[in-house]
N, C-alpha and C positions, 0 to 999 in steps of 0.2 A: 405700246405700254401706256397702261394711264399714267397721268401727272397728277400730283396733289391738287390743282385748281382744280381738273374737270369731274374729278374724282368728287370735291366738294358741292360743284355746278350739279351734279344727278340728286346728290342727295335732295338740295333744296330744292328741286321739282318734283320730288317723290313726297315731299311732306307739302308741298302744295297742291298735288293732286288729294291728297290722305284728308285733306279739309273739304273737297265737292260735298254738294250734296246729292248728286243725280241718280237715277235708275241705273242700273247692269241695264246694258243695251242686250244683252242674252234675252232668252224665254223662260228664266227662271221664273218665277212668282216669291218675291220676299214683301215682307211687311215694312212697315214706315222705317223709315231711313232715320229715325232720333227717337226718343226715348228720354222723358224725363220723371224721374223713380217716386215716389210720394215723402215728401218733407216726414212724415213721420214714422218710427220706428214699427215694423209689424208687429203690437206684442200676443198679437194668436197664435206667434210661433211659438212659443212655450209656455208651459204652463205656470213657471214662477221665475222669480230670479232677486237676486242677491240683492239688488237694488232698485232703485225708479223709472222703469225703460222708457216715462213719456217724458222724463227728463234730457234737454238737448246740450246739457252742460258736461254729460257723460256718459262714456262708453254702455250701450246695457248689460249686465253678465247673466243671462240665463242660469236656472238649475240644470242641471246634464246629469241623468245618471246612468254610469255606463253599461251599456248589455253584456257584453263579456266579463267584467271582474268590479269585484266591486271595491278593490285597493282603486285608489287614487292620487297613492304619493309612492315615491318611489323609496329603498330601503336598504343603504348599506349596513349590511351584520358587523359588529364587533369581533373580533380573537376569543374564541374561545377558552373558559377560565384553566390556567395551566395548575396542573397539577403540582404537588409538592417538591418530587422527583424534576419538573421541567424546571421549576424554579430555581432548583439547586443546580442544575446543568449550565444555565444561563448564565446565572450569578457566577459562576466561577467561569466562564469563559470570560466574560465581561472583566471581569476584575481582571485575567488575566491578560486582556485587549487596553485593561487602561492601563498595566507595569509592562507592555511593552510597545504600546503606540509612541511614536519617536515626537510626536507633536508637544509632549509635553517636555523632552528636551530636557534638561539636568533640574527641574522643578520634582523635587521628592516628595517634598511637601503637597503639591495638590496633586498628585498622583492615589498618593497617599487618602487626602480626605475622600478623594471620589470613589475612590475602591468601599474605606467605611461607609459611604452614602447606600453604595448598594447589598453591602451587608446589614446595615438597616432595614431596606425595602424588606429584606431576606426575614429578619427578624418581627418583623411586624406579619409581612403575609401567609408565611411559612416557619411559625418557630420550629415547629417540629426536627426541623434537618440545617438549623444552625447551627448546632454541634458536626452533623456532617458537614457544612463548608468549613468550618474551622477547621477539622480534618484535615481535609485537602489541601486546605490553603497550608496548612504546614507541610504536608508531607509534601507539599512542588516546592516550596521556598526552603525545604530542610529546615524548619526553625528549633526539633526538637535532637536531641542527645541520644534519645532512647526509643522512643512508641508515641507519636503524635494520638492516634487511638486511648492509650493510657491516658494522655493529656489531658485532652480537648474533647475526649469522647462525651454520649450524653449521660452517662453514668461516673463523668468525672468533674472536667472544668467546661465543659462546650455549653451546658445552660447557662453560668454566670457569664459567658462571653456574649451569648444569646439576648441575656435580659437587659446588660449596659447598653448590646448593639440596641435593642429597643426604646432603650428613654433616655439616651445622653445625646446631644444634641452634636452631631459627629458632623457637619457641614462649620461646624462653628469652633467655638471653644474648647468643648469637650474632645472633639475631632486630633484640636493641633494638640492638646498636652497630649491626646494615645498619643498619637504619632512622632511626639516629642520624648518622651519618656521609654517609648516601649521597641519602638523603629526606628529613633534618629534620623527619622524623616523628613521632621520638621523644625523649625527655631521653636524653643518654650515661649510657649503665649504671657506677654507682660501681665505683670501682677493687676489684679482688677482693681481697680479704686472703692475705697468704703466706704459707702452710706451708711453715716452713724447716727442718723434722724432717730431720734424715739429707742435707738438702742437700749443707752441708759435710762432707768426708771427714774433716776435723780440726778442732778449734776453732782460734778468733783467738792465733796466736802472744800467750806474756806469760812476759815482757816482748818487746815488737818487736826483732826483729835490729838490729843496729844498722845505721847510714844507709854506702852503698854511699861514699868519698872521690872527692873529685874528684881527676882528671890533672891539669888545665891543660891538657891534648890536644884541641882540636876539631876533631870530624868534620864535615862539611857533608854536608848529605840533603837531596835534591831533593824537593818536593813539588809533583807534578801533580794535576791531575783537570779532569773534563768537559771531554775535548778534543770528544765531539761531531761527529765530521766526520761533514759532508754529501756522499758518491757523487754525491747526482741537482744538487747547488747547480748553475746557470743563472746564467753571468755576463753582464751585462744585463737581468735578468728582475726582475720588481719587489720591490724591498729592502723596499717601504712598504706592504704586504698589509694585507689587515684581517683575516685567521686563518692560524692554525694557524703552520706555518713559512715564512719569504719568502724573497725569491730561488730559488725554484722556476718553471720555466715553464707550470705550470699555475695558480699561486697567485696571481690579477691583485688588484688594490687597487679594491672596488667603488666607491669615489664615482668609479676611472674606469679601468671596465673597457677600455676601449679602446684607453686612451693608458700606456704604464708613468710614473710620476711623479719614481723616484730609480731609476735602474740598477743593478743589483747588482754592483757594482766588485769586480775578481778577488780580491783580498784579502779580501773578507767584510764582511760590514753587519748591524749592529745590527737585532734579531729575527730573523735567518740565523744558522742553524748554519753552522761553521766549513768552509769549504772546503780542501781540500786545500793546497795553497799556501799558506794561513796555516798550517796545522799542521807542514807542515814550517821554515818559518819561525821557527815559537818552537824548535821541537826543533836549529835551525842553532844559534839565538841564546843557548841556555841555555851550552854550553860559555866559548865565550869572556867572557860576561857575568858569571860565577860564579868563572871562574877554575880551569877544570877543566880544561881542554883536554891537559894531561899527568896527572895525579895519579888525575884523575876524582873522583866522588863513593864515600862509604865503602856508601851505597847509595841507593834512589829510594824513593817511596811513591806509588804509585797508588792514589786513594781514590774510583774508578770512573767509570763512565758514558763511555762509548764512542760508542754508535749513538746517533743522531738522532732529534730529536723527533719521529717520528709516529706516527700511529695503527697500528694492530694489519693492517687492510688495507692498508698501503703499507710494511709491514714482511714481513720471515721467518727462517728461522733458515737459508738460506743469504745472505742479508742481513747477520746478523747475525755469521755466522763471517765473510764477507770482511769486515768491518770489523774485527775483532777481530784477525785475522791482518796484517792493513795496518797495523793503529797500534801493534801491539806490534814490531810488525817494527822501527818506525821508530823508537820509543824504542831498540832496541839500536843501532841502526846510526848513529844522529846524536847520540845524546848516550853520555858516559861515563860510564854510569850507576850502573856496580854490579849489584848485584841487586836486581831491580825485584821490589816488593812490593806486588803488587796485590788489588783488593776489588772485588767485583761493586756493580755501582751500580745505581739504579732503571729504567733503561735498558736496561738490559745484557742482556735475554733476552725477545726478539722479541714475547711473547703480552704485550701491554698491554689494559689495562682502562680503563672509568667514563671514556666520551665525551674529553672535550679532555683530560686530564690523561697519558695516556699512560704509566703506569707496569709495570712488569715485573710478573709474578706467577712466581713459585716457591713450587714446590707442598710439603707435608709427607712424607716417608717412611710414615709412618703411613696413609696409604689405601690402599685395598685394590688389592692385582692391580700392573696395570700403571701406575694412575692413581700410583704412588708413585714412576718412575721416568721420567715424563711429561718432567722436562726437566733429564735427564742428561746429553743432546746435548752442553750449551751446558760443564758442569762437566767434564764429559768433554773440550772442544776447550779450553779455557784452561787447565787442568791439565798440558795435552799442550803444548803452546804455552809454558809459563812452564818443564816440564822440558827441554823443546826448546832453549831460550836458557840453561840452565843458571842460573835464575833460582832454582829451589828442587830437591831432592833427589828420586829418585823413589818413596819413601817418604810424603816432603810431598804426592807429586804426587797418590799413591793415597789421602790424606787430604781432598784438594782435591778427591778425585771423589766419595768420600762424601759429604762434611758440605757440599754445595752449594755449593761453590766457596771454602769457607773453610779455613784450614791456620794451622797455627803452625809458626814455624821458631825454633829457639835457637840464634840466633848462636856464633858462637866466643869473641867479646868480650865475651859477657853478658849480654847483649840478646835477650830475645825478642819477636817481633814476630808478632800474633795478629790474623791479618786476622778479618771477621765478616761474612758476609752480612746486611748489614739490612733486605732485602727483608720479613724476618721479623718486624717491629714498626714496618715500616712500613702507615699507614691504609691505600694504597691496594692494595695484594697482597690480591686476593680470599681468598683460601688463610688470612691470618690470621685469617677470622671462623668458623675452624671449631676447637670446641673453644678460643676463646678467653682461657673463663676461668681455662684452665690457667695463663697468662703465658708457657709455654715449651711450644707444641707440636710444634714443628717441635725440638725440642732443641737448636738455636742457641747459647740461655744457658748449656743441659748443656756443653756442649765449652768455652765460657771460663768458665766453674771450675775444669771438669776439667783444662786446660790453664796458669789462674792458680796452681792448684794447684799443678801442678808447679815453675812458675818458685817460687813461694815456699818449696818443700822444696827446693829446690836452691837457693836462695837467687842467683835473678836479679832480674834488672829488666824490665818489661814494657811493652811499646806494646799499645794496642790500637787499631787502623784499621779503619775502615769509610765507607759512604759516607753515609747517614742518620744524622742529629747523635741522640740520645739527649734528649729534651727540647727540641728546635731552637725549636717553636712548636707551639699545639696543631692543626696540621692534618699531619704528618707522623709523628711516630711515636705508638702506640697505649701507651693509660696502662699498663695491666696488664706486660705484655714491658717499657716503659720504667721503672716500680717495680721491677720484679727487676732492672734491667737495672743501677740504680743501687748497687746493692750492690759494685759493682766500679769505683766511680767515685774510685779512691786509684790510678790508672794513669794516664799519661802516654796519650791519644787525641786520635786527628786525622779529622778528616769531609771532606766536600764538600757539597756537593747541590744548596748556596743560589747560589753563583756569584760571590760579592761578591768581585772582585778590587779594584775602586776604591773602596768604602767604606771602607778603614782595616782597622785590625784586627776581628775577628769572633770569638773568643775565647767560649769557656764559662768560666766558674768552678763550679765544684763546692764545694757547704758541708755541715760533718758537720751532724750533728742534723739533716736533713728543714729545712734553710737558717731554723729559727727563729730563729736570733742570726746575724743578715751582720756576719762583723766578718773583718779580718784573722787574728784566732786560728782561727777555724773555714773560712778555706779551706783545701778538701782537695789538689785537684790544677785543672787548665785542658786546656780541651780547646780541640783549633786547629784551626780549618774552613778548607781551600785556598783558592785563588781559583780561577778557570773560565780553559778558552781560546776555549772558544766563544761569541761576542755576541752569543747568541740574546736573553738579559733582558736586552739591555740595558747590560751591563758590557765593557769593556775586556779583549781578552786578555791574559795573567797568568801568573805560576808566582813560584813560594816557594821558597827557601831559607832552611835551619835550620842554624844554628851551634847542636851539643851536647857536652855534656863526655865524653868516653870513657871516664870510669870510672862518673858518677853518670846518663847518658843523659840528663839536663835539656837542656832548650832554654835557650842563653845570649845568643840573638839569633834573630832572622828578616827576611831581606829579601826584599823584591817590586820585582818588576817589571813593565812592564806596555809597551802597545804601543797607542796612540790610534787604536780603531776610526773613526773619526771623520776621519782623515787616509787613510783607502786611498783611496778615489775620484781623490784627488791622484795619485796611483801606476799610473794606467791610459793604456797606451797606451806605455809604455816598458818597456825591459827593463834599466836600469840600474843600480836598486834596487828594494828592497821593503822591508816596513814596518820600522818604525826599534823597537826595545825600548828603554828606559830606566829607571835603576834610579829605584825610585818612593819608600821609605825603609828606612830598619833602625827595628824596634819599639825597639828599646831609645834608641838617638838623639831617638826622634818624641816618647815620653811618658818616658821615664828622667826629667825634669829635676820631672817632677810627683813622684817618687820619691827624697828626697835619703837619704843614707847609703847606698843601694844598692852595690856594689861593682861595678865592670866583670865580671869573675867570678863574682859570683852570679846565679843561675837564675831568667832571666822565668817561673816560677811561677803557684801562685794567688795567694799572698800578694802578690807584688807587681805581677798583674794587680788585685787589690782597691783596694791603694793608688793605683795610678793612676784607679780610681773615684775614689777619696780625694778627691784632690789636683784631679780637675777638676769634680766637686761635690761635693765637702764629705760628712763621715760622717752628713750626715742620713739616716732609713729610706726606702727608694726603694720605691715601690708604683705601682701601674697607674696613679694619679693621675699621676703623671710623665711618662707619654704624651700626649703634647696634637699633635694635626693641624695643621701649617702651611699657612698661606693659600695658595692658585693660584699668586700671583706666587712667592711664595718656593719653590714646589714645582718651578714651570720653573725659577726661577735654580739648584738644585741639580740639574735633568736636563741643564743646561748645564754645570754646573760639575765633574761627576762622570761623565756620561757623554757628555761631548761634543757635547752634540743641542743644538740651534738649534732658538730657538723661531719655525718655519714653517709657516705654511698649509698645504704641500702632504706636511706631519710629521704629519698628525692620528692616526693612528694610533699613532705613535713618541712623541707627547704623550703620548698618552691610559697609552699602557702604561708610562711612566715614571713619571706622575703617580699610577697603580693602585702602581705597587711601592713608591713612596716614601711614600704614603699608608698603605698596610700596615705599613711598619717606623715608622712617624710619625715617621720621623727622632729616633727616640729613643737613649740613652747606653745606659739600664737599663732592664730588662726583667725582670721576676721572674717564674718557672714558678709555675704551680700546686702546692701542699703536694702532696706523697706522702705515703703510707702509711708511717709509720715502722715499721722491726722493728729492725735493731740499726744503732748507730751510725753504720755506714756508708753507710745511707740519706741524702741530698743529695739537695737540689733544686739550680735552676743560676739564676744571672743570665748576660743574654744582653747581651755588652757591640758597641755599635757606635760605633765611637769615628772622629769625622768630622775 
């Protein structure tokens, strides 16, 4: 066996033989035994090259070109482009690999945005079959009640879902409020902080003008809203449904579909939108009730909502103008109204969204092409319609077709009144989650500055109406738009939306400071929410009257009246009468006495909306601890007592939904929003007073 020495001992005499230089002693014949090559590069060997081959500082490269092909680099292909159809395949498998890959572990929230990330790609590459994912994606998730198709189809809601997924920035902001609002997927994204650089055109008057005098002159102004007629209402058809809207003859009441339980009485019923015949009814009743019948009113306030609760498939935008042309018709012709100053309502333009909830979308100017004028239709026929009745100027009119149905008009008398679409900060408008964290994407807020502005260099007085309260509760209007929104919360404003004509007053109060000190010194101004005529929720039809002073435009009173849904059924089957209206209170008579020193002549206010907090519980600090849920019993005795309903057996649904909405408000006084963002002074938060 060799050993590693001797093993080492052969090598080094194999490489010192490998150095001789002698002859092979054989008879072969070879040539010189060394070879030493020529110091310079051959360049006869080719005909060109890349660089300097007499140069000894660098490799030479020849030109080469090659006889078989004339590629010389080598060439991986791309994935060929996927079809529309592939794209849609994918995307929802994906989506479905990101809600159930376990790696993401109780994290909803980014489950949540990465799904939206790919329904974007989806939206951008492929709009065409966004509507198909949207499909799908509900019908695996069950998101819908009835026909996700109906929905989300592309002949329904699946473009608007389509065009958000395309321009909202769904990795970021826009992503977590969907996913916050619409999934509970994610925590609501903190309120964006505001840049108020160059907002204002001028700083805060200093010292303030001084306070506008009162006449002693009152005007009376009609306040309506949510008349809500129903075209398809079915008299006899079941009042006592278990979804959506009743008194339809397709909408039967499942515990018994066969038999109707409460007949839909020609007058209208409680969870039915208003049939025609009631709506003409309060419009007979308001003249004579008010006392207008010669003088008329100094003018009206429409604070919206028109069309009827339903979904986006039993709706359209020739739908939506015969309704609009029918009820405004009817305000001019039966009552004496003035000039009717009207506000788009959540309602008010055919394309609804986000299953039962049924809300209007209007879209932003800012998208591209045609998507920016997508629903001019509607701004365009109510502009045309309000110049038509000689309700605003046609100046106003071409105002009201830009800025989405919204216009300001400066009275003769001093007054200007500054309708607003609040489509635009309200949750449910798809259209708001793009670009949200701007607060003001749709420019909305831009035009009442621009327009408070003016009343203030000219030194007026300003209303501003709309139909989404500003703060109302956190499911309606969106934080970001509602913090800017408040910087203008030292104006005289009137809402609707909520419906509350029998609950008493419904009153905002607005506090300086971002509402840290609730006192009578820091209330700024009150905002007045109408009451409804339609008893779709539940409430009594209704309409308001405001007594104001004609020089300072305060509210110095307000009455309601109202008409017991509850009592039509009685009224079927003759033609002798119909529903009876009665005056319900004047605010100042109802809590004035909680308010002593008050003057008959001085202005129901905020201050002396705070006082009557005061005075019916006491200046202690009022927080969410002061909402406390009333027991079952006391809940029916207040569905009886407020809205007429009788606690029956064959009411289970009319229970049920009375007992949902009074459970919600917990039958509370006070109500305090969430803190804002303070920037300057005139930041406010609101208490929400409901005084029974």
């Amino acid at each position: 066996m060799w050993s590693l020495t001797t093993t080492a001992g052969l090598l080094a005499i194999e490489c010192a033989m490998a150095g001789a230089t002698s002859q092979p002693t054989s008879g072969a014949v070879l040539g010189p035994s060394t070879y030493a090559a020529p110091g310079s590069f051959p360049i006869s060997l080719y005909q060109s090259y890349y660089n300097v081959p007499t140069a000894s500082s660098a490799e030479p490269q020849p030109v080469i070109s090659d006889p078989v092909t004339s590629d010389t680099w080598e060439f991986h292909p791309l994935p060929p482009i996927a079809s529309p159809l592939q794209i849609l395949d994918q995307a929802f498998t994906q989506i479905l690999s990101i809600a159930t890959n376990p790696v993401f572990g109780n994290d909803t929230c980014t489950r949540c945005l990465a799904a939206l990330e790919i329904g974007k790609f989806v939206a951008l590459s492929a709009p065409e079959v966004g509507p198909n994912l949207t499909v799908q994606l509900c019908e695996y998730f069950e998101h819908s009640t009835s026909s996700c198709e109906a929905e989300y189809g592309m002949y329904s809601l699946g473009n608007v879902v389509t065009q958000v997924a395309a321009y909202a920035d769904l990795g970021g902001y826009d992503g977590q409020m969907l996913c916050a609002v619409y999934a509970g997927l994610c925590p609501l994204a903190p309120t964006s902080s505001l840049n108020l650089t160059g907002w204002f055109a001028k700083p805060k008057p200093d010292p303030l003008p001084p306070a506008r005098k009162a006449t002693g002159q009152r005007l009376k102004i009609l306040h309506l809203s949510d008349l809500h007629i129903d075209p398809r209402y079915a008299v006899g058809a079941e009042a006592n449904c278990t979804s959506n809207v009743c008194c339809r003859a397709n909408n039967p009441n499942t515990y018994s579909p066969d038999e109707v339980t409460l007949p839909a009485p020609y007058y209208g019923s409680f969870l039915c939108d208003a049939p025609l015949p009631l709506v003409v009814s309060t419009l007979q009743a308001i003249p004579t009730l008010t006392g207008t019948e010669e003088d008329g009113f100094a003018f009206t306030i429409y604070t919206g909502d028109l069309v009827s609760h339903d979904p986006f498939n039993e709706l359209s935008g020739l739908y939506t103008v015969y309704t609009e042309t029918l009820l405004y018709d009817l305000m001019k012709r039966l009552v004496n109204s003035g000039p009717v100053y009207a506000a788009l309502g959540n309602h008010d333009t055919y394309n609804t969204l986000w299953s039962t909830l049924y809300s209007a979308q209007n879209a932003p100017h800012d998208l591209p092409g045609d998507l920016a004028d997508q629903y001019n239709w509607n701004y365009d026929h109510v502009a045309a319609l309000w110049q038509l009745d000689d309700w605003i100027s046609p100046d106003v009119a071409q105002q009201a077709r830009t800025t989405y149905g919204a216009y300001a008009v400066q009275r003769q008398d001093g007054l200007k009144i500054i309708t607003l679409n609040t489509d635009f900060w309200y949750t449910q408008n798809a259209y708001n989650y793009i670009n949200l964290s701007s607060s003001d994407n749709s420019g909305m807020l831009r035009f009442l500055t621009d327009e408070l502005q003016d009343a203030e260099d000219a030194g007026e007085r300003a209303w501003i109406m709309g139909h989404v309260p500003s703060g109302w509760d956190a499911s309606d209007p969106l934080q970001n738009p509602t913090n800017l929104s408040h910087l203008f919360a030292v104006y005289q404003m009137f809402w609707s939306i909520s419906h509350l004509a029998c609950l008493r007053e419904h009153p905002q109060i607005f506090y300086a400071n971002n509402a840290t000190n609730i006192s009578a010194a820091n209330a700024q101004t009150v905002a007045w929410i109408g009451p409804s005529v339609t008893p779709y929720t539940n409430y009594n039809a209704g309409f308001r009257v405001y007594e104001v002073d004609s020089g300072t435009f305060e509210v110095l009173d307000s009455y309601t009246w109202f008409s017991n849904v509850s009592s039509f059924p009685d009224l079927d089957g003759q033609t002798d009468f119909g529903p009876t209206f009665q005056f319900e209170y004047s605010a100042r008579e109802t809590y004035g006495a909680s308010v002593p020193g008050w003057g008959p002549d001085d202005p129901l206010n905020a201050t002396w909306w705070h006082l009557v907090t005061e005075g019916y519980y006491g200046t202690r600090p009022f927080s969410r601890l002061d909402i406390q849920p009333l027991p079952d019993e006391e809940l029916c005795g207040y569905c009886s007592l407020y809205w007429g309903l009788c606690y029956r057996e064959d009411l289970f649904h009319t229970q049920r939904k009375c007992k949902s909405i009074l459970t919600e408000l917990h039958l509370v006084s006070i109500r305090l929003d969430v803190p804002r963002v303070g920037i300057r002074d005139e930041i406010r938060d609101t208490v929400q007073i409901f005084v029974f």
